[in-house]
C-alpha positions in Angstrom: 104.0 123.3 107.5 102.7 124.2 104.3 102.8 127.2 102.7 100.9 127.4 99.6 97.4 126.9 99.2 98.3 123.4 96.5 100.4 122.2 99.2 97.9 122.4 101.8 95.6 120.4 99.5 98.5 118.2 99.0 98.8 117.9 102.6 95.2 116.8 103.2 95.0 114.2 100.1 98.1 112.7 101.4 97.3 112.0 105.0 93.6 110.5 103.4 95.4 108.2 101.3 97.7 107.2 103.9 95.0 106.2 106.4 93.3 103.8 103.0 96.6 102.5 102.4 97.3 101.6 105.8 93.8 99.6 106.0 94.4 98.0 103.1 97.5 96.5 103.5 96.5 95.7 107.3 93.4 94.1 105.6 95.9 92.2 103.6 98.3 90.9 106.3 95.6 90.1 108.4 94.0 87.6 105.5 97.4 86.2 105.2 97.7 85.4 108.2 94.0 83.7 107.9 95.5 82.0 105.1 98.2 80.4 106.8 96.4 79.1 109.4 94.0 77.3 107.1 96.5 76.1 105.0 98.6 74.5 107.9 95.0 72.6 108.8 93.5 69.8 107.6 90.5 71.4 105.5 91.5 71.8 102.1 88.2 73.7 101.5 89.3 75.7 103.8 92.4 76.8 102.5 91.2 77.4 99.0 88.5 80.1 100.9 90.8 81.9 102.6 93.1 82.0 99.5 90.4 83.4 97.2 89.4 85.9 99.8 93.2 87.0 100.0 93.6 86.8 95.9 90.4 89.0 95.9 92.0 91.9 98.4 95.4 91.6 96.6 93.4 92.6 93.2 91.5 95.1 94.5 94.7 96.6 96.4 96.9 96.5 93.1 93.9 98.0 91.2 93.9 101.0 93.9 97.4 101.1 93.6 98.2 100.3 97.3 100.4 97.2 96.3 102.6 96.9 92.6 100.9 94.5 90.1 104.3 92.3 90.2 104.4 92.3 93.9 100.7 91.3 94.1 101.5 88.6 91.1 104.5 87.3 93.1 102.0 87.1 96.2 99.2 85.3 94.4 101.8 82.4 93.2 103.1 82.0 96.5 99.3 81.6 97.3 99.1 78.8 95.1 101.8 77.4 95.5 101.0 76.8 98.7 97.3 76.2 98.6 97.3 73.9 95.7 100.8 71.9 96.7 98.3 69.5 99.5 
């Protein structure tokens, strides 16, 4: 437990941003997984949708901080990739 007043503080910011991290990035797996689904389909409107609503989230994660701009960058061209390769 802590012991100094800072720590406790500490403490209480942590878990907060914990909990917003872990929504975030279960917001993001689950528009992933969104994303796969309509890119495996037939509508190609579809797919470009649920990539923009995924690109969206991975933007506003990295500018939280939640995800690393190279590791949302490496996400988004995947995205594409597969999105745009049909």
């Amino acid at each position: 437990m802590a012991n100094t007043k800072s720590a406790i503080k500490a403490a209480r910011k942590t878990e907060r941003l914990t909990l917003r991290n872990r929504a975030t990035k279960t917001r993001l797996k689950t528009l992933k997984k969104k994303l796969s689904v309509a890119a495996a389909g037939e509508d190609a409107a579809a797919a470009k949708a649920a990539a923009a609503a995924y690109v969206s989230a991975m933007d506003k994660a990295t500018k939280s901080g939640v995800v690393h701009k190279n590791a949302a960058s490496r996400a988004k061209a995947h995205v594409s990739k597969i999105v745009f390769a049909k």
